[in-house]
BAGU-232518 format. One record per residue: residue number from 1; chain; x, y, z of N, C-alpha, C, O in turn. Coordinates in nm, 4 decimals, m for minus. Atoms other than C-alpha are relative to their C-alpha. Layout:
BEGIN
[NUM A [X Y Z] [X Y Z] [X Y Z] [X Y Z]],
...
This chain:
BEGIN
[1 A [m0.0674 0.0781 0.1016] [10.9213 11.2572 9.4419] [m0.0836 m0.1215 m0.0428] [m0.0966 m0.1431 m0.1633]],
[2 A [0.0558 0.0633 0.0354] [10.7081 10.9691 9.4795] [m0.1327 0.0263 m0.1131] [m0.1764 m0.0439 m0.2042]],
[3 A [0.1584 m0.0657 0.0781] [10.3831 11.1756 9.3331] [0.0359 0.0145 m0.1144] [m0.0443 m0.0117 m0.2040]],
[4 A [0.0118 m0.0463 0.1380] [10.5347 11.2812 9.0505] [0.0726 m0.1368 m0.0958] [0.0847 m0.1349 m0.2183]],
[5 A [0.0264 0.1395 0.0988] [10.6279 10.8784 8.9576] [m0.1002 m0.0410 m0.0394] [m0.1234 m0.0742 m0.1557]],
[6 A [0.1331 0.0915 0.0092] [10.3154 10.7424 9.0076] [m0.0678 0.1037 m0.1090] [m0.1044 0.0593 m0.2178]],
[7 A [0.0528 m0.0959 0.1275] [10.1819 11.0586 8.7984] [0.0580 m0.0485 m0.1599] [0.0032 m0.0365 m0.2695]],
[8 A [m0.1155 0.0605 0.1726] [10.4530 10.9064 8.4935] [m0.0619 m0.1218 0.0057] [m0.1314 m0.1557 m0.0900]],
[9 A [0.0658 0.1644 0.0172] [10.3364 10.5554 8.5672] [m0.1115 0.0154 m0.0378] [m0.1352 m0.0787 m0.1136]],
[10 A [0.1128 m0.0094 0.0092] [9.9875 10.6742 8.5316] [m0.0558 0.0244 m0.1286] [m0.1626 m0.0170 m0.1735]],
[11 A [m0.0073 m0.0551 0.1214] [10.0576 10.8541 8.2074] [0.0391 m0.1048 m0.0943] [m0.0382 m0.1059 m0.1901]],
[12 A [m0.0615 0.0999 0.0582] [10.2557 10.5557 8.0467] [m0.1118 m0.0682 0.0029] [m0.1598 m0.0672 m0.1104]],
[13 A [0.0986 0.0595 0.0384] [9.9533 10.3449 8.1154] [m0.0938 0.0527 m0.0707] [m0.1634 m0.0028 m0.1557]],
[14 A [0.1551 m0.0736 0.1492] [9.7025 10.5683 7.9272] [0.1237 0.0367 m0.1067] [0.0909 0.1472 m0.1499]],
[15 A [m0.0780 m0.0091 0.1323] [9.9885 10.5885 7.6455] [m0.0549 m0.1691 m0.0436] [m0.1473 m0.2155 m0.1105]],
[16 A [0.0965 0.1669 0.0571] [9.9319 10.2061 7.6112] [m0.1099 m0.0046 m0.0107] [m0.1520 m0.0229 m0.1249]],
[17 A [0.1918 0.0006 m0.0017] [9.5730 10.2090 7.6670] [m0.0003 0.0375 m0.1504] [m0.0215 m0.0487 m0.2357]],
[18 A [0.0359 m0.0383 0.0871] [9.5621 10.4224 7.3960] [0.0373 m0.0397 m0.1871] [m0.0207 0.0175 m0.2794]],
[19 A [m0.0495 0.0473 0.0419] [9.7572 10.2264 7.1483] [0.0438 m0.1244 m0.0065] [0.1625 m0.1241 m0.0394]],
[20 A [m0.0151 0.0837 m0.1110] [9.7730 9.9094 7.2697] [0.0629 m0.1359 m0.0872] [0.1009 m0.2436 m0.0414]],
[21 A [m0.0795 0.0751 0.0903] [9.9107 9.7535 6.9260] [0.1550 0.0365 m0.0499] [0.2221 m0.0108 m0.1416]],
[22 A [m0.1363 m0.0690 0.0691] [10.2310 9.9620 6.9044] [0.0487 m0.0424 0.2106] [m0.0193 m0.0385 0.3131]],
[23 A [m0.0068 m0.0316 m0.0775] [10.4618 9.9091 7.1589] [0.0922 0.1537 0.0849] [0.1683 0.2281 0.0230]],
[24 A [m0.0307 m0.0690 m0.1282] [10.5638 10.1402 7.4612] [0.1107 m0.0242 0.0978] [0.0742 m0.0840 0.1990]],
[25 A [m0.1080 m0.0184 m0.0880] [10.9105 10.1671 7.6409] [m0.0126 0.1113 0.1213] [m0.0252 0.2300 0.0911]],
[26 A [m0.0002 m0.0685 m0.0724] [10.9023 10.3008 7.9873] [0.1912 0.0553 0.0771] [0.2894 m0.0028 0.1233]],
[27 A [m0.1114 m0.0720 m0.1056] [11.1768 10.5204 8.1510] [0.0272 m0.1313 0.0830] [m0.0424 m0.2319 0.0966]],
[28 A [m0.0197 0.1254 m0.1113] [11.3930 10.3094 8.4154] [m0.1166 0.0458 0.1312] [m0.2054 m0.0376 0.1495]],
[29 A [0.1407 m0.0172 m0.1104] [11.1335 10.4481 8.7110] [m0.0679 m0.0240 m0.0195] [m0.1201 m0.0963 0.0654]],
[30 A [0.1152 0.0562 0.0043] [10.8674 10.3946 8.5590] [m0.0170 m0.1976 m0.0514] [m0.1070 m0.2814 m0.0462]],
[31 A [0.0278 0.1796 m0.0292] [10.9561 10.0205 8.4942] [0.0798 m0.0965 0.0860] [0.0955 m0.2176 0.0703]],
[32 A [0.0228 0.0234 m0.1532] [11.0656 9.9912 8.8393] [m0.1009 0.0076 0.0424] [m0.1213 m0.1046 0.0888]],
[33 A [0.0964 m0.0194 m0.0594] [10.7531 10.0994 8.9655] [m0.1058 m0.1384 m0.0408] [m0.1716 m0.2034 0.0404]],
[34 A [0.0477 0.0814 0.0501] [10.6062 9.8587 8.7277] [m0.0091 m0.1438 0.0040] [m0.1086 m0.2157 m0.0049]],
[35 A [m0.0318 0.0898 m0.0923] [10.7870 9.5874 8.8434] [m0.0838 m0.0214 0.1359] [m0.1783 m0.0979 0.1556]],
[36 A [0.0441 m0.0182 m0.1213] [10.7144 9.6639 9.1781] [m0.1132 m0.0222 0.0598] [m0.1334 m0.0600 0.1752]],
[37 A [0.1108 m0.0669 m0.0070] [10.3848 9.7450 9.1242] [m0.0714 m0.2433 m0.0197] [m0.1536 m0.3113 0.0417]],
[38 A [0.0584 0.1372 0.0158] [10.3290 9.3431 9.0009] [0.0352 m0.1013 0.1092] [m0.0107 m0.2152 0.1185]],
[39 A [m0.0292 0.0935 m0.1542] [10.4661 9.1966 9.3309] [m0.1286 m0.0058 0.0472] [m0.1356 m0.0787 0.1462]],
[40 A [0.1119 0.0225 m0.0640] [10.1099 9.2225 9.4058] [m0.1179 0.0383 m0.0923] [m0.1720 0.1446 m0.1228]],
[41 A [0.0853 0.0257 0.1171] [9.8835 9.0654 9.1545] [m0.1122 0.0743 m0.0544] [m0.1408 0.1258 m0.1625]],
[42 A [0.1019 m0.0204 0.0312] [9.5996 9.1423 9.2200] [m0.0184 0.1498 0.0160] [m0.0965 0.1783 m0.0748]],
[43 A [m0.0211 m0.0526 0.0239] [9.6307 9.4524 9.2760] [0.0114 0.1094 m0.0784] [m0.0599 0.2083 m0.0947]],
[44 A [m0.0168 m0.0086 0.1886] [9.8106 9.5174 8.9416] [m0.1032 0.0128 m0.0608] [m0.1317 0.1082 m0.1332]],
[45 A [0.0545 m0.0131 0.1186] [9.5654 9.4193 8.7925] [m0.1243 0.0323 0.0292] [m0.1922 m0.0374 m0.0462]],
[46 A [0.1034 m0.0574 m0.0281] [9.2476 9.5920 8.9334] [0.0629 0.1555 m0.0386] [m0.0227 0.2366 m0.0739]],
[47 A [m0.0323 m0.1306 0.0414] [9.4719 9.9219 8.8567] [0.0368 0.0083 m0.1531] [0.0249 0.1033 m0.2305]],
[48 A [0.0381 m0.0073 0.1683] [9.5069 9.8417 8.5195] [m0.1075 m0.0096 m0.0546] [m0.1197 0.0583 m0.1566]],
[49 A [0.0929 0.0047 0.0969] [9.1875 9.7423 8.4109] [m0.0889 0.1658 0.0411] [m0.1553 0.2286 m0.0413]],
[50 A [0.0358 m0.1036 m0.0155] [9.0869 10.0563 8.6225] [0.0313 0.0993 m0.0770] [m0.0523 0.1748 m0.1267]],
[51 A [m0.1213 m0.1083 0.0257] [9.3612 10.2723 8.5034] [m0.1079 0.0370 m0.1778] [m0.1742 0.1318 m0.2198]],
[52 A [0.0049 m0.0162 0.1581] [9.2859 10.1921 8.1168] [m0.1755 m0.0411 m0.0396] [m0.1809 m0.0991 m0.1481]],
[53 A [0.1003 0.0198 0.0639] [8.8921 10.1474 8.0697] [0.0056 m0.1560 m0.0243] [0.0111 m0.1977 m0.1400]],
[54 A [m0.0327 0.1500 0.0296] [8.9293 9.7698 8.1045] [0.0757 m0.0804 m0.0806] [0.0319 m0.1948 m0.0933]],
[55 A [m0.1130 0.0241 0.0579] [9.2303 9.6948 7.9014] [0.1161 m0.0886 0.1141] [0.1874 m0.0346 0.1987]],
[56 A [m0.1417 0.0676 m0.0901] [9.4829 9.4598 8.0895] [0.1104 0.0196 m0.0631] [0.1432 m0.0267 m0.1724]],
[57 A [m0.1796 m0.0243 0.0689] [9.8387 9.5821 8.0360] [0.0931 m0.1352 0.0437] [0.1210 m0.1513 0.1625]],
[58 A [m0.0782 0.0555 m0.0678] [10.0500 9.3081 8.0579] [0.1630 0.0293 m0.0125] [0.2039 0.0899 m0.1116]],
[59 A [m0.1403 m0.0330 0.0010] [10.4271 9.3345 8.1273] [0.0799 m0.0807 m0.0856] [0.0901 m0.1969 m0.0463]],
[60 A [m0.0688 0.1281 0.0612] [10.6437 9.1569 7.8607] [0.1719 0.0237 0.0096] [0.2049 0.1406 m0.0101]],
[61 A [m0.1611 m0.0318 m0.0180] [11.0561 9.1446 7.9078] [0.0353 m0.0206 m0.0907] [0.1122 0.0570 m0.1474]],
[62 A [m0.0563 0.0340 0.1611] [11.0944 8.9405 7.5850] [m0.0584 0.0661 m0.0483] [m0.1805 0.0586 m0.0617]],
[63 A [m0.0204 m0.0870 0.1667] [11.1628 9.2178 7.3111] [0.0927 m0.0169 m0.0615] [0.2025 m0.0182 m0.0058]],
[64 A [m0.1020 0.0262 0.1034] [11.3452 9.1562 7.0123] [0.0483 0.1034 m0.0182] [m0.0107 0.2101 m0.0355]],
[65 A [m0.0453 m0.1171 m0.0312] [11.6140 9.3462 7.0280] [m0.0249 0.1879 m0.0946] [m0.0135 0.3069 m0.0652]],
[66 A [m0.0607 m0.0827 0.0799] [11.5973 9.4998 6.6891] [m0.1474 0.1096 m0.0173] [m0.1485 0.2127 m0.0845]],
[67 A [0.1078 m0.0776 0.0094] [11.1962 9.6176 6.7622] [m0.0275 0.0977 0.1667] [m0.1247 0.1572 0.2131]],
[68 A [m0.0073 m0.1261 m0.0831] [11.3275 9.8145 7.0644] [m0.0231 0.1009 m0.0076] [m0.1072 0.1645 0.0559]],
[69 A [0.0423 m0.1400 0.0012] [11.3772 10.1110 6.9257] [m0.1214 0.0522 m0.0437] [m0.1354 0.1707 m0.0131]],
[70 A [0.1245 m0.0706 0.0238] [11.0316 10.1798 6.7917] [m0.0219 0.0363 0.0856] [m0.0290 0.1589 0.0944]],
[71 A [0.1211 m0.0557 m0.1503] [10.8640 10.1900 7.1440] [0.0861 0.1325 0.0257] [0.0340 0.2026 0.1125]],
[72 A [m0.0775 m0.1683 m0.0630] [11.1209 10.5321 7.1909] [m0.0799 0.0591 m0.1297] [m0.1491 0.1605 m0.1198]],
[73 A [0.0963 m0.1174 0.1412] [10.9524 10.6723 6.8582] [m0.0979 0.0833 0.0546] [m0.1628 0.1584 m0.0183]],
């Protein structure tokens, strides 16, 4: 169960990567994991710049509500 999150988390970050001006809504697991995943900074952020070709993803909570629904598009 765990393998096949971290496989979604993994995927969600190369969706951003790849787009990185539109945004991206994750599933609730995968932004648990995401969460989770930033309890430990550094971390984080050696697997992001890894993850995405040196791109830092950062996590933002403030979204306006009404540019929610794009990131499901």
């Amino acid at each position: 169960m765990m393998d096949r999150l971290i496989k979604k988390y993994r995927v969600f970050f190369t969706i951003m990567a790849r787009d990185p001006g539109r945004m991206a809504v994750p599933s609730l697991d995968v932004d648990l994991a995401w969460h989770t995943h930033q309890l430990s900074p550094h971390r984080y952020y050696d697997f992001s710049v890894n993850e995405t070709s040196g791109i830092f993803i950062d996590h933002v909570d403030k979204v306006d509500e009404n540019k929610l629904p794009e990131g499901f598009g």
